[in-house]
C-alpha positions, 0 to 999 in steps of 0.5 A: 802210364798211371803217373800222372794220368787217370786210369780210364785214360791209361787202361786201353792204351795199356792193353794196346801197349803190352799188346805190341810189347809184351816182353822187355826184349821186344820193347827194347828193340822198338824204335822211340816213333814206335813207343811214342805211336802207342803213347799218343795222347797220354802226355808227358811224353819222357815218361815214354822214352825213358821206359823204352832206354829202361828196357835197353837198358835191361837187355844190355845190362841185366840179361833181360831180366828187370831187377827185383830190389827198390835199390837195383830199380832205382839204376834203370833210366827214368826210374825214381823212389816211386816207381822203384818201391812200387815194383819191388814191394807189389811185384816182390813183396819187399818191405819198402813204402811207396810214397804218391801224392795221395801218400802224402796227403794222407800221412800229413792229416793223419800227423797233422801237418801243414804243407804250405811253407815251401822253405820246410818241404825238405823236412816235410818230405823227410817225416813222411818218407819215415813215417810211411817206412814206419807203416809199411806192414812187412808181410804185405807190403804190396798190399799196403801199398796200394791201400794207401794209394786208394785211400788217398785217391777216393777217400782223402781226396784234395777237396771235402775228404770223405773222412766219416767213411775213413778207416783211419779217422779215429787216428787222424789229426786233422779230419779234413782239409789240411794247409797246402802250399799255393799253386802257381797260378795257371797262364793263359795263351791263345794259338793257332793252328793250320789244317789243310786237307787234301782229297785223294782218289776214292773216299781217301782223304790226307791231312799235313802234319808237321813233326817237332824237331828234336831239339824242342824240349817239350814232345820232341818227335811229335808229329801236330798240325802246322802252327799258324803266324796269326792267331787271329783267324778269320771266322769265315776259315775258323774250323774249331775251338778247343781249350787243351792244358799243358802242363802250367799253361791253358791254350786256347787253340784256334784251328784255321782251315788252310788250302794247300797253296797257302801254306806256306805263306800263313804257317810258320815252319817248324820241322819236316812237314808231310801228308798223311792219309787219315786212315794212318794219322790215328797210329802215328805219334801226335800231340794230345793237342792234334789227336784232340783236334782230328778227333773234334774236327771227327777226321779220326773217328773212323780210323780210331774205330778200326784201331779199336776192332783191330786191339780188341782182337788182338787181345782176344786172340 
């Protein structure tokens, strides 16, 4: 969950996860809509899937129990160098180095090394993986580890690196901002979505979702509200504006308040449509992008508050 993903993002739909699946054998008999449920608004939704075949994998494989080695690891579904050293050296104390992001960085100024030339990032990435396995104490790799990971996170960060405060300054090369390659610059694109609500007896009120087709190669299963043909809508029917980035891409997503009965006409068909009640809506899988929306649109906020009181008291217990 922490790939890629802030921490106060992760820590509650962590605590809600191991919640629901507390061992291997629970998570591997879940179904992918159950494991997507909980990962709702995380992104990068295979990181899911694959810790869910990882856990198939273990119960069929390895009698239920995870592997201990970075090279055992390594033969689980969606399991890399990263993910691998990280379990082996801070959950078994074997003497391998985990390389991040913040690893890198760190290990490039500290050698002063440049990492703007993409045809020598194969050589790049040799001499940092040698020079973090050269580093790696033996008697605490886990610790270590994670040390080098914090470093690079709060210390040596991207931008204006905090070097008077590094423990390592006196060794470093470069103190300060080293070279880096360009980003690819982000592309801009505007949508639409539809939202039509529907009341129903009582204060009950249901919303039409729509899930991605299996076949799509992005969030494949997800469920996210109807897309509409025109992005253009009219600000009579204009329900919110949100701006949401996935992966290389700023959307800029207009959402149109839609009857029923038009439907049909203004969205454009993508996979199984079907009405669900807002109270339910909050623990399917949805799009960060629609979770984002309901949210916005405060069509969530009760029912996320009840999730809430029911986690915490799950936790609890």
């Amino acid at each position: 969950m922490l790939q890629q993903t802030r921490v106060a993002v992760v820590v509650e739909r962590y605590r809600s996860f191991v919640a629901r699946f507390p061992t291997v054998e629970s998570l591997a008999l879940a179904t992918e809509q159950e494991v997507l449920e909980l990962w709702s608004g995380l992104g990068y939704y295979r990181r899911a899937r694959m810790l869910l075949k990882a856990a198939q994998f273990v119960a069929e494989h390895c009698a239920g129990k995870l592997p201990q080695t970075a090279e055992q690891l390594r033969s689980l579904p969606g399991v890399g160098e990263y993910t691998a050293a990280a379990i082996a050296s801070i959950a078994h104390e074997e003497p391998v180095a985990v390389v991040d992001g913040n690893v890198e960085r760190v290990l490039c100024r500290l050698s002063g090394w440049d990492a703007e030339d993409s045809k020598g990032s194969a050589l790049l990435r040799r001499n940092i993986a040698s020079l973090a396995a050269s580093l790696v104490d033996p008697e605490q790799p886990g610790d270590f580890n994670q040390a080098m990971m914090e470093l690079g996170a709060t210390v040596c960060l991207p931008r204006n690196p905090q070097c008077l405060a590094c423990p390592i300054m006196g060794s470093c090369k470069t103190r300060g901002e080293h070279k880096t390659a360009r980003r690819a610059p982000m592309l801009s694109r505007i949508v639409a979505h539809a939202l039509s609500i529907r009341e129903l007896d009582g204060d009950h009120r249901e919303v039409v979702l729509e899930q991605r087709p299996a076949s799509m190669s992005v969030m494949p299963g997800m469920w996210q509200l109807p897309m509409l043909h025109d992005a253009a809508v009219p600000r009579a029917e204009l329900c919110v504006k949100v701006r949401h980035a996935i992966m290389q891409i700023n959307y800029d997503v207009r959402i149109r308040t839609v009857n029923e009965d038009d439907l049909p006409e203004l969205t454009l068909l993508g996979g199984e449509r079907r009405w669900v009640t807002l109270s339910s809506a909050g623990g399917m899988a949805l799009t960060g992008l629609t979770r984002k929306v309901l949210t916005r649109a405060r069509l969530l906020e009760s029912a996320v508050v009840a999730a809430q009181a029911s986690q915490i008291e799950t936790i609890e217990r």
